[in-house]
C-alpha positions in Angstrom: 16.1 41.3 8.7 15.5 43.5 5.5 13.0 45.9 4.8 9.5 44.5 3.8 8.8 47.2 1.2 8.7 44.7 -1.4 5.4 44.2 -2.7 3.5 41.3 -3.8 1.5 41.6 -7.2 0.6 39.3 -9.5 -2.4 38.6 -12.3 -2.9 35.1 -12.4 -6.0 33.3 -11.4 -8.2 36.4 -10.4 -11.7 35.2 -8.6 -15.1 35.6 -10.3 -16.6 39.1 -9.1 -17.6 39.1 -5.4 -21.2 38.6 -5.0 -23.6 41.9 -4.5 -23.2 42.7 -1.1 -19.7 41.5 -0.4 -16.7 44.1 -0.5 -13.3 42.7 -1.5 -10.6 45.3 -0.4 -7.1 45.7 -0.5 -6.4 48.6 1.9 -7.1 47.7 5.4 -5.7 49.4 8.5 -4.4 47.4 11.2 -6.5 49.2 13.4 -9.3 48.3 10.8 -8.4 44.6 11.0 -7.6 44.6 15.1 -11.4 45.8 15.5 -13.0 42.7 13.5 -10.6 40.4 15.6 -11.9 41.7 18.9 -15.7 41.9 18.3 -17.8 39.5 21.1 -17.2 36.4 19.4 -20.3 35.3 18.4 -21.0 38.8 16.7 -17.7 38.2 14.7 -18.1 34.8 14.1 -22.0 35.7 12.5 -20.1 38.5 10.7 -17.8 35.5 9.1 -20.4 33.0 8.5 -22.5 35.6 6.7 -19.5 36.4 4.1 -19.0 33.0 3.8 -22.5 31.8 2.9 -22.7 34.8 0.5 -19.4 33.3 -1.7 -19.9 29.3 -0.8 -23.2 28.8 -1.5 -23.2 25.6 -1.2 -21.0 25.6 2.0 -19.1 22.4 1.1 -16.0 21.6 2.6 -12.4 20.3 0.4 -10.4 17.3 1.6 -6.9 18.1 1.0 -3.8 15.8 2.1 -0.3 16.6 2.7 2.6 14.5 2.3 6.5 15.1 3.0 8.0 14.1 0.4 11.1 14.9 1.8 11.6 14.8 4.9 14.2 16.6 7.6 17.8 18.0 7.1 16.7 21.2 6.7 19.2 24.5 6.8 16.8 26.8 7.9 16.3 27.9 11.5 12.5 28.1 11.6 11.6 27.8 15.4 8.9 25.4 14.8 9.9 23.3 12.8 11.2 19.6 13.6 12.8 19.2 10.1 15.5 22.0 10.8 18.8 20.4 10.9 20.1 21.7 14.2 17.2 21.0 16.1 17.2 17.5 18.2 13.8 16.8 17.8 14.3 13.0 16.8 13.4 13.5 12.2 15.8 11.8 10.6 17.0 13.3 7.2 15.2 11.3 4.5 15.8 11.3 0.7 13.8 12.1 -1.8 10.5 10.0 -2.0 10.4 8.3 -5.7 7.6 9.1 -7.7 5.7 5.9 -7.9 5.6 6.1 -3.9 4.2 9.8 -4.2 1.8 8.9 -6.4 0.4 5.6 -4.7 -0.1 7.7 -2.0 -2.2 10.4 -3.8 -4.2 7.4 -5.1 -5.0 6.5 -2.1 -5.7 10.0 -1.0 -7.5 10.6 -3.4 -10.0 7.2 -2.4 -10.2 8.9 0.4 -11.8 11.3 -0.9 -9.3 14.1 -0.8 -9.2 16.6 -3.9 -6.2 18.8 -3.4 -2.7 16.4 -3.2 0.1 18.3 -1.4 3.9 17.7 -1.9 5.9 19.4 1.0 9.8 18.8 0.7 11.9 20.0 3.5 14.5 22.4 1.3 15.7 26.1 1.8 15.1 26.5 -2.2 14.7 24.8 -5.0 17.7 23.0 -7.2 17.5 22.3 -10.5 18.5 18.5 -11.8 17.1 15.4 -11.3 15.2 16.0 -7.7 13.9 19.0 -9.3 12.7 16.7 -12.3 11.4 13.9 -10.0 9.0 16.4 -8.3 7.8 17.5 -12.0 7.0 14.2 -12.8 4.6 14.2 -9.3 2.7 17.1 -10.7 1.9 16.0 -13.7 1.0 12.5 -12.6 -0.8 14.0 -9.2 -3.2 16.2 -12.2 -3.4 13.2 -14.0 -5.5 11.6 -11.4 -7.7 14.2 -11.6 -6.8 16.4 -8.4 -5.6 19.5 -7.2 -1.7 19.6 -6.9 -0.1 21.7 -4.8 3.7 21.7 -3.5 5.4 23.7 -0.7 9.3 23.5 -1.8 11.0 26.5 -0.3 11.8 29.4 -3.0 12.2 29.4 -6.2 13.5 31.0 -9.8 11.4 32.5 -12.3 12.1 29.6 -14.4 11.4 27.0 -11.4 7.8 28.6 -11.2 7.1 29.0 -14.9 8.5 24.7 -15.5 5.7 23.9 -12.0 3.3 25.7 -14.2 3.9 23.7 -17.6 3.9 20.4 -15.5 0.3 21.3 -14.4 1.1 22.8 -10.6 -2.5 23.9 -9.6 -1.1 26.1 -6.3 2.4 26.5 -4.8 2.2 27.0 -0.8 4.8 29.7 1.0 3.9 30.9 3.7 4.5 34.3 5.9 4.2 32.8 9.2 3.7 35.8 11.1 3.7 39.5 10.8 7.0 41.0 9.3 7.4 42.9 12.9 7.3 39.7 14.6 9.2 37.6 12.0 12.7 38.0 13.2 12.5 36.7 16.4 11.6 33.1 14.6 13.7 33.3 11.5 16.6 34.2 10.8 18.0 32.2 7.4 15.5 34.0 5.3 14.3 37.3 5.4 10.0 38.6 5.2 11.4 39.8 1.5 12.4 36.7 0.5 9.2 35.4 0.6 7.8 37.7 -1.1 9.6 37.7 -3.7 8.9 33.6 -3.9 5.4 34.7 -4.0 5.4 37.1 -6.5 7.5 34.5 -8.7 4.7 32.0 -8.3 1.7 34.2 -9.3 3.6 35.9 -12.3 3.7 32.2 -13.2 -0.1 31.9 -13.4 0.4 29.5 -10.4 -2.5 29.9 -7.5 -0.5 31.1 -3.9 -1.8 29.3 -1.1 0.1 31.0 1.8 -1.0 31.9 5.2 0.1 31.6 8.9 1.0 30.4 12.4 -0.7 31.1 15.6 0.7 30.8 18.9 4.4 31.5 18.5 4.6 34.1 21.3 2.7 37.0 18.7 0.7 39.4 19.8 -2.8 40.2 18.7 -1.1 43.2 16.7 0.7 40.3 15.0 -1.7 38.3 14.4 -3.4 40.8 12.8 -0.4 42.5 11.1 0.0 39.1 9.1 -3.8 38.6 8.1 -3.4 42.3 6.9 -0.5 41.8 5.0 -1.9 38.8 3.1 -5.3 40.7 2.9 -3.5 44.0 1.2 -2.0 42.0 -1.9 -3.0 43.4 -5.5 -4.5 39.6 -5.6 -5.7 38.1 -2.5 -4.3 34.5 -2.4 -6.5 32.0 -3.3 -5.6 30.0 -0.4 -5.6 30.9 3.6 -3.8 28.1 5.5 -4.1 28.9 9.0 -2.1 26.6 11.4 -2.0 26.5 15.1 1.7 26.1 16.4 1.9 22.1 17.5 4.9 22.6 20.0 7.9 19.8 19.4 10.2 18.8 21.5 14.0 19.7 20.3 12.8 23.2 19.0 12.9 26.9 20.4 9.4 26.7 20.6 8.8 23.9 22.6 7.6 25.6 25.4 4.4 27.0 24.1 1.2 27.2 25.3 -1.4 25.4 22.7 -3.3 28.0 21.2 -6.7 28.3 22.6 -10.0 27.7 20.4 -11.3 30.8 21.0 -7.8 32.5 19.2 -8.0 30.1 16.5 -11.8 31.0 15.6 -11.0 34.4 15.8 -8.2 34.2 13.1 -10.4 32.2 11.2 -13.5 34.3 11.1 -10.6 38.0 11.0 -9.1 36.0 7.9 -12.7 34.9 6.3 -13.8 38.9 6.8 -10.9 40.3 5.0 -10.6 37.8 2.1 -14.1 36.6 1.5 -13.2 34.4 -1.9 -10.2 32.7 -0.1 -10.2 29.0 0.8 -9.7 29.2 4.6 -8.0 25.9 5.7 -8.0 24.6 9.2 -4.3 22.6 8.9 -2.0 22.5 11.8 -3.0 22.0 15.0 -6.4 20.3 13.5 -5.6 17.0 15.3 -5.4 18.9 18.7 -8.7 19.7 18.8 -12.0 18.5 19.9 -15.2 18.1 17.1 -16.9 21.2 18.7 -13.5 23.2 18.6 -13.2 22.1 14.4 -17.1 22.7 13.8 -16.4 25.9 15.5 -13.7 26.8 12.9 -16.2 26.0 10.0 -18.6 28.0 11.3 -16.4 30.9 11.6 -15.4 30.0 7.2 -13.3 28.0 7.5 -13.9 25.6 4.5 -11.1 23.5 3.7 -9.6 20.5 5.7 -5.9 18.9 5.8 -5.1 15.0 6.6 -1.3 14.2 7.0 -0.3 11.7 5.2 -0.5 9.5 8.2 -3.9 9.6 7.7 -3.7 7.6 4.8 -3.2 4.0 6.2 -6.3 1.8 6.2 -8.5 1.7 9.5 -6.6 5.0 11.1 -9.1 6.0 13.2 -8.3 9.4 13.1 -9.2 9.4 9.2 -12.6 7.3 10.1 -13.6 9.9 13.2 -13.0 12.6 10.6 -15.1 11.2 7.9 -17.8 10.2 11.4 -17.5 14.1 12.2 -18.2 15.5 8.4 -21.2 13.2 8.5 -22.5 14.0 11.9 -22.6 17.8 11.1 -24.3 16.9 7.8 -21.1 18.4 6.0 -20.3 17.7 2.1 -16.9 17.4 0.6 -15.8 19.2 -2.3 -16.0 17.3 -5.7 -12.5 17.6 -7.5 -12.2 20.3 -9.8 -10.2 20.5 -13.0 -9.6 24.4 -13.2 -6.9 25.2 -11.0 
């Protein structure tokens, strides 16, 4: 693995000043960061949900979907992942969705009340020709239907970024996955740098950067902690903190796993919450495993952003209808769609 001295910078989308009474920082210690981690929980998670209310007044929650669209065949390595190629974990390598498919399904997304569309294709990087084109055509007809659009596409040119800006990208998603100590011993096909780099690429772009993490891949707390800070140290904090709990699969090296317990998850939560007040926090991966105390938890602790799959989508699911039961039980509003981003 390469050094991880590059830094990531950027200038686009810079939040509205921090309300009075909230400090925004860019220099933390990891010592700095492991003490917020390992307060009593309840002090850290009061800690978390007294940032939060200070920047979300109105403590609303976005409905974001995902969907592949495409799916498996993957080069890379990543240990988690069912969609790498030489894993046997039963995804079959799919083309290239076609747009009128993609954007049925953000319709219907969007009905659903989702406000954020993602587009998650399984490649190492980015080619240019006519999937390349296809995708650009999602964008623009994902903003046309008056949401968020975000894609996670593996890395990309300057000229990639700057063309996903001009179709209307709202947010591009790469994350770090762990800390760059920890890194190498789940990647090896693409180096802490590399990403980056990718990231830097997208916010010189004036795109938003959602990138964040994965819990529960054999880290340790210095890790865990070690990723939040290096997320937390940008020049621009990224507008969006997905934090994922590892869903072990069958086929990969990290099969094995232990789920991640609630109490980690709420931690990282309220840790990232602390460190980058202005961030949208999202609960994705590992969501499903969880029960509605464990989730309400995670909102408590600022988290204030939701993902469906895309499986979610079909009519009747009944995961879809106990989420929507769960939001209304706790008295929780969605987030109306925004334009801006």
């Amino acid at each position: 693995m390469s050094d991880t001295s590059e830094s990531f910078h950027g200038h686009a989308h810079h939040a509205a000043p921090a309300p009075e009474g909230v400090t925004v920082r860019h220099d933390w210690s990891l010592a700095e960061v492991k003490a917020l981690y390992q307060l009593p929980l309840l002090d850290l998670v009061h800690k978390a949900q007294t940032v939060h209310r200070q920047v979300f007044v109105e403590n609303k929650v976005q409905l974001c979907s995902l969907l592949s669209i495409k799916t498996g065949g993957c080069p890379e390595d990543c240990a988690y992942c069912p969609q790498a190629a030489r894993y046997k974990t039963g995804v079959k390598a799919e083309k290239l969705m076609a747009v009128p498919d993609v954007l049925a399904a953000a319709s219907q997304a969007r009905q659903a009340g989702a406000t954020r569309f993602c587009m998650g294709a399984a490649w190492r990087e980015v080619k240019d020709g006519p999937q390349f084109d296809s995708v650009l055509e999602m964008v623009k007809g994902v903003r046309a239907l008056g949401m968020e659009a975000c894609a996670t596409l593996g890395m990309l040119t300057d000229s990639q970024a700057k063309r996903l800006r001009e179709a209307g990208l709202s947010a591009y998603n790469h994350n770090l996955d762990t800390s760059p100590e920890h890194y190498g011993d789940i990647i090896s096909t693409r180096t802490y740098d590399d990403r980056l780099k990718t990231l830097n690429r997208v916010r010189d772009a004036g795109i938003s950067v959602c990138c964040g993490g994965i819990i529960g891949m054999g880290e340790s707390v210095d890790d865990r902690c070690n990723l939040l800070r290096t997320l937390a140290n940008q020049e621009v904090h990224p507008e969006s903190v997905p934090i994922n709990a590892l869903v072990p699969v069958e086929g990969t090296p990290l099969a094995e796993q232990h789920r991640v317990e609630t109490v980690d998850m709420v931690r990282t939560i309220a840790t990232a919450r602390l460190l980058m007040p202005q961030a949208m926090v999202r609960l994705s991966a590992g969501r499903m495993q969880m029960n509605e105390e464990a989730q309400l938890l995670c909102m408590m602790a600022g988290a204030n952003s939701l993902f469906f799959g895309e499986k979610l989508l079909t009519t009747g699911n009944p995961e879809y209808t106990q989420d929507m039961a769960l939001l209304e039980k706790a008295g929780i509003r969605p987030l109306e769609p925004r334009q801006d981003r």
